[in-house]
C-alpha positions in Angstrom: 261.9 207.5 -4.6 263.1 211.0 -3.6 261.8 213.4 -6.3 263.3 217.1 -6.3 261.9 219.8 -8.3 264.9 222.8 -7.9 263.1 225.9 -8.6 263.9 229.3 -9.0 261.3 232.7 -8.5 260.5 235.6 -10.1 261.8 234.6 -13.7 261.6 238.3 -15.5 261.7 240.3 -12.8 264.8 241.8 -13.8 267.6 240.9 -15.8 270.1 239.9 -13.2 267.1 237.7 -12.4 267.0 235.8 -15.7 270.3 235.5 -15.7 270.9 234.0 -12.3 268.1 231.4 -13.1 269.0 231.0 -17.1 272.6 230.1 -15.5 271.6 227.6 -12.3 269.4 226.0 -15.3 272.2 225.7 -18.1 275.4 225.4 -15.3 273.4 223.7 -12.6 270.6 221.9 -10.8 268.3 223.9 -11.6 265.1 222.2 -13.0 262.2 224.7 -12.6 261.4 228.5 -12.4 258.1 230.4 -12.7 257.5 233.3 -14.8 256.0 237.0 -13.8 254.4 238.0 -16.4 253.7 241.6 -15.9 257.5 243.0 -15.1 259.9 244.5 -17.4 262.3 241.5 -18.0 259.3 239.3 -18.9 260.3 239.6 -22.5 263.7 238.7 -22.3 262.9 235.7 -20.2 260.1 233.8 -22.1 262.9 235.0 -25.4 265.8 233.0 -24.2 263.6 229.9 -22.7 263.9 229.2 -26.4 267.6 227.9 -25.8 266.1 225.9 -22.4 263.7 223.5 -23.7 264.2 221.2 -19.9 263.4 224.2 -17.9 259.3 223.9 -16.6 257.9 227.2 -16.9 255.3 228.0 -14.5 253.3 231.0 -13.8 254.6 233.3 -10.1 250.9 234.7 -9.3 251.3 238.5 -8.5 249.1 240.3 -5.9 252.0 242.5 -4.1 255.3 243.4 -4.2 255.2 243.7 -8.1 252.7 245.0 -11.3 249.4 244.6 -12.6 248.6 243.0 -15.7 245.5 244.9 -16.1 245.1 248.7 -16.7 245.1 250.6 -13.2 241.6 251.6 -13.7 240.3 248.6 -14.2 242.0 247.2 -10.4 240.9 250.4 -8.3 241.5 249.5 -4.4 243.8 246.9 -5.5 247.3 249.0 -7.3 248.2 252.6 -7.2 248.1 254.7 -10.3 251.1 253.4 -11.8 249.5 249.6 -11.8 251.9 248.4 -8.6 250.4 246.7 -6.0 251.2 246.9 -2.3 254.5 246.1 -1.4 254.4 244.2 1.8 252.4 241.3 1.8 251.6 241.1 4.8 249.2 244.7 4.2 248.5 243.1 1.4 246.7 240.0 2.5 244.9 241.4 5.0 243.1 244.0 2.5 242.4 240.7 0.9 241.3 239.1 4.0 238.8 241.9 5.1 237.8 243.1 1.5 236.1 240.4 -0.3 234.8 243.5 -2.7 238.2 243.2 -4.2 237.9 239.5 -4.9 236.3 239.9 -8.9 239.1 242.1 -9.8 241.6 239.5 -8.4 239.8 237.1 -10.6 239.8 239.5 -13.8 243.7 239.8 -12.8 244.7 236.4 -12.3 243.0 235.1 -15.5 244.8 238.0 -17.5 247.8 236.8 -15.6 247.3 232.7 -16.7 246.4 233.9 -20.5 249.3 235.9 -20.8 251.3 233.3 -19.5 250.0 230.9 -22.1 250.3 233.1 -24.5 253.8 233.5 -24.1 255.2 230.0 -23.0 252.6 227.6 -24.4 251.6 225.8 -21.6 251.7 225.9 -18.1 252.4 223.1 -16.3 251.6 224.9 -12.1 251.0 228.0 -10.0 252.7 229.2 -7.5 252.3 233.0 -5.8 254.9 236.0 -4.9 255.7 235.9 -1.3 253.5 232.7 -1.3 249.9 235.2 -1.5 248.9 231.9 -3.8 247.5 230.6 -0.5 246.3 233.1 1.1 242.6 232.1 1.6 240.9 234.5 -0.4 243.4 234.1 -3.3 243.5 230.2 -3.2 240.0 230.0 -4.1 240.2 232.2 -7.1 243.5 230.3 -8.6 242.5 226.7 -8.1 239.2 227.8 -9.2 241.1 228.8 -12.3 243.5 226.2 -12.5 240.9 223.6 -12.9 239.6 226.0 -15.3 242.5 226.4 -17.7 243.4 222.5 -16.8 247.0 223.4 -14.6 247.5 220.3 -12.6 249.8 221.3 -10.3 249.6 224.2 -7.2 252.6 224.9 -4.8 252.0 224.4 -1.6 254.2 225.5 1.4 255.2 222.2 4.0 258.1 222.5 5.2 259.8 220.1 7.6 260.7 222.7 10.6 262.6 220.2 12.7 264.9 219.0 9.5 265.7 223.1 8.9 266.0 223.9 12.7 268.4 221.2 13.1 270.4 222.9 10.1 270.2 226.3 10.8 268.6 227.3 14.1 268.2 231.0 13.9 265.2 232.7 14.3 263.8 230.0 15.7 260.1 231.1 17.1 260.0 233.0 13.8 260.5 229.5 11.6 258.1 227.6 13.9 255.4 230.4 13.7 255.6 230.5 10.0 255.7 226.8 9.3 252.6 226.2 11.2 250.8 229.4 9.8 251.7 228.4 6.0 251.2 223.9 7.4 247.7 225.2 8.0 247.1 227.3 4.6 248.6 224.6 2.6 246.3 221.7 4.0 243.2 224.3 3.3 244.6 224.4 -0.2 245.3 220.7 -0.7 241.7 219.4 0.2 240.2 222.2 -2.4 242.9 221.2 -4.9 241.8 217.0 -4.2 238.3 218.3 -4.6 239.0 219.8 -8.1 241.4 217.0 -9.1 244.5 219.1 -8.9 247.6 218.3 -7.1 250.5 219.9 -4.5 253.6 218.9 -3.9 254.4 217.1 -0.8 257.1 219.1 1.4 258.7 222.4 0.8 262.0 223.5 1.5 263.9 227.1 0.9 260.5 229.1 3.0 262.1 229.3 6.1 264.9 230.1 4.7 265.0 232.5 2.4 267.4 235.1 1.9 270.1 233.0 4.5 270.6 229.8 2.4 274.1 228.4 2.4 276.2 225.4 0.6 276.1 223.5 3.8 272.1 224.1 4.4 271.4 222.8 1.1 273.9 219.8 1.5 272.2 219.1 4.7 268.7 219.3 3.2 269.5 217.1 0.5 270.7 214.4 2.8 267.3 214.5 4.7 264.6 214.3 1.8 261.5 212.7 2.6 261.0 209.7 1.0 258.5 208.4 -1.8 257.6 212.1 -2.3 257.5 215.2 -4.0 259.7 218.2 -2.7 259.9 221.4 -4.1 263.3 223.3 -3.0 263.0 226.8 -4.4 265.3 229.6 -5.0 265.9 233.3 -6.1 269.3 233.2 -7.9 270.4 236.2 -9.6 273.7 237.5 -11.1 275.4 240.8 -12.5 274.3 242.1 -15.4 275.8 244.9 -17.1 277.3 246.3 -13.9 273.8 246.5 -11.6 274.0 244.0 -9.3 271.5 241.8 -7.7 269.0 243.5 -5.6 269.8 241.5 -2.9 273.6 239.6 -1.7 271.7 236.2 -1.1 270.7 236.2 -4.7 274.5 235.9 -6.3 274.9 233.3 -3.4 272.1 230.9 -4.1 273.2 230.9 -8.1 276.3 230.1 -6.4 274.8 227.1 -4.6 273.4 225.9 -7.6 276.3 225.5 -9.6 278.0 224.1 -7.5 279.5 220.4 -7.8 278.8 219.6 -4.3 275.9 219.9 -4.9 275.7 217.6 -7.9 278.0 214.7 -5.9 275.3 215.3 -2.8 272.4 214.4 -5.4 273.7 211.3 -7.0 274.5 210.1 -3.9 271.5 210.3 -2.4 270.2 208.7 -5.2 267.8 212.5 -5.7 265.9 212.1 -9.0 265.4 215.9 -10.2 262.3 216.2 -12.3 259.7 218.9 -13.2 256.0 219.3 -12.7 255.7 219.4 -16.1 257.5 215.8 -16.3 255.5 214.9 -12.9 252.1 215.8 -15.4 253.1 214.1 -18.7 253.0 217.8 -20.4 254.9 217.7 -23.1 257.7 220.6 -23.7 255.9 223.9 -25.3 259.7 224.0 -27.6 258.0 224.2 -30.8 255.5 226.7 -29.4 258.2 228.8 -28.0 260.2 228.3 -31.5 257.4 230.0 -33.3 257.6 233.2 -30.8 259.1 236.5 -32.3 262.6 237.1 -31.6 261.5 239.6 -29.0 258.1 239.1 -26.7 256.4 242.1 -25.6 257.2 243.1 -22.4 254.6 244.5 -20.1 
């Protein structure tokens, strides 16, 4: 077996966002995207899920580069007055690494973050993190703490293979291998607390090392290399042009592009790639009816 979830990020970010993910879903491969639930197109996402009952909604933890959930005054040390939180998360994790202080109102955060999310979508099927923070060691703790809490069964972890992407695309080369073994090591901290809580991770990862460079012929060359009898998570940002403001970034409109694209389709039946969800991969069933019963416009944080 070679199971694929394709997943896309930051689902309400923006609206060139949604639409790049609502059309890899609709046109495409895509199987999977997870939600954040504090930015201004977080409405208009969860709104036309309606019409996408197959696509898993997850929850994209926040903790830099993005907004609180919470009132600024209530997260002091941890966002600036207008609620945003650092923007490199690099600063970012190491406040978190060398200011435990801020842990409880990372915990009163996330848990706003995980009801919200139910609120909106119904269920909520895994976690993952913006810019990965979801396993950072301070913040791991605190989510799969919660995750066993609110019963989500699955965390994303970050494996990837760095000899299969190396051999596709060897650029930046010390950077790749530095990162895989940096995020290898965070991921198997975060997979024996997740086994010690009854949660599971995916098995390998692919789209980390290679984010913001992907290509047609990466992704063709990935998809002839999955590991076998296993669980791989191949995630995206795909955006597209909405009302004349582009993507934020050029990758974006390519990797929607990638997605749709029939190669792509031809490569996966004939490597015999089974695309599923975690939310298949968990028995949930699909929150449709749930989402149904949603007003015609969700409030928008």
């Amino acid at each position: 077996m070679k199971a694929l979830i394709i997943h896309g990020d930051d689902f309400g970010r923006s609206p060139q966002v949604n639409a790049g993910i609502l059309h890899a879903h609709r046109r495409g491969v895509l199987t999977s995207a997870s939600l954040m639930v504090a930015e201004p197109a977080c409405g208009e996402a969860v709104a036309a899920a309606r019409d996408c009952p197959d696509l898993d909604i997850g929850l994209h933890v926040v903790a830099c580069n993005g907004r609180s959930l919470l009132p600024a005054r209530h997260l002091r040390g941890l966002v600036d007055e207008q609620g945003f939180f650092p923007r490199s998360e690099v600063w970012a994790g190491l406040r978190y690494m060398f200011n435990r202080s801020l842990c409880a109102r990372l915990r009163d955060e996330f848990r706003a973050q995980i009801e919200r999310h139910l609120e909106l979508v119904g269920s909520l099927s895994h976690l993952d993190g913006h810019h990965n923070l979801n396993l950072h060691p301070a913040l791991a703790d605190i989510l799969i703490d919660l995750a066993a809490e609110y019963r989500v069964p699955y965390f994303r972890l970050v494996r990837e293979p760095v000899i299969t992407t190396l051999r596709l695309a060897s650029d930046h080369a010390p950077r790749k291998i530095r990162d895989s073994l940096l995020f290898r090591w965070l991921s198997a901290r975060a997979c024996r607390k997740l086994q010690e809580r009854g949660l599971e991770g995916n098995d390998w990862t692919f789209g980390f090392l290679q984010t913001g460079n992907m290509t047609e012929r990466y992704v063709l060359g990935v998809l002839a290399r999955l590991p076998e009898n296993s669980v791989t998570v191949f995630y995206f940002h795909p955006a597209l042009e909405v009302s004349h403001q582009p993507p934020l970034w050029p990758s974006q409109a390519v990797e929607t592009r990638i997605l749709t694209s029939d190669n792509i389709r031809s490569a996966i039946r004939q490597h015999h790639i089974e695309l599923t969800t975690y939310r298949a991969l968990a028995g949930i069933k699909a929150p449709s009816e749930r989402l149904q019963d949603l007003p015609s416009r969700a409030t928008s944080y």
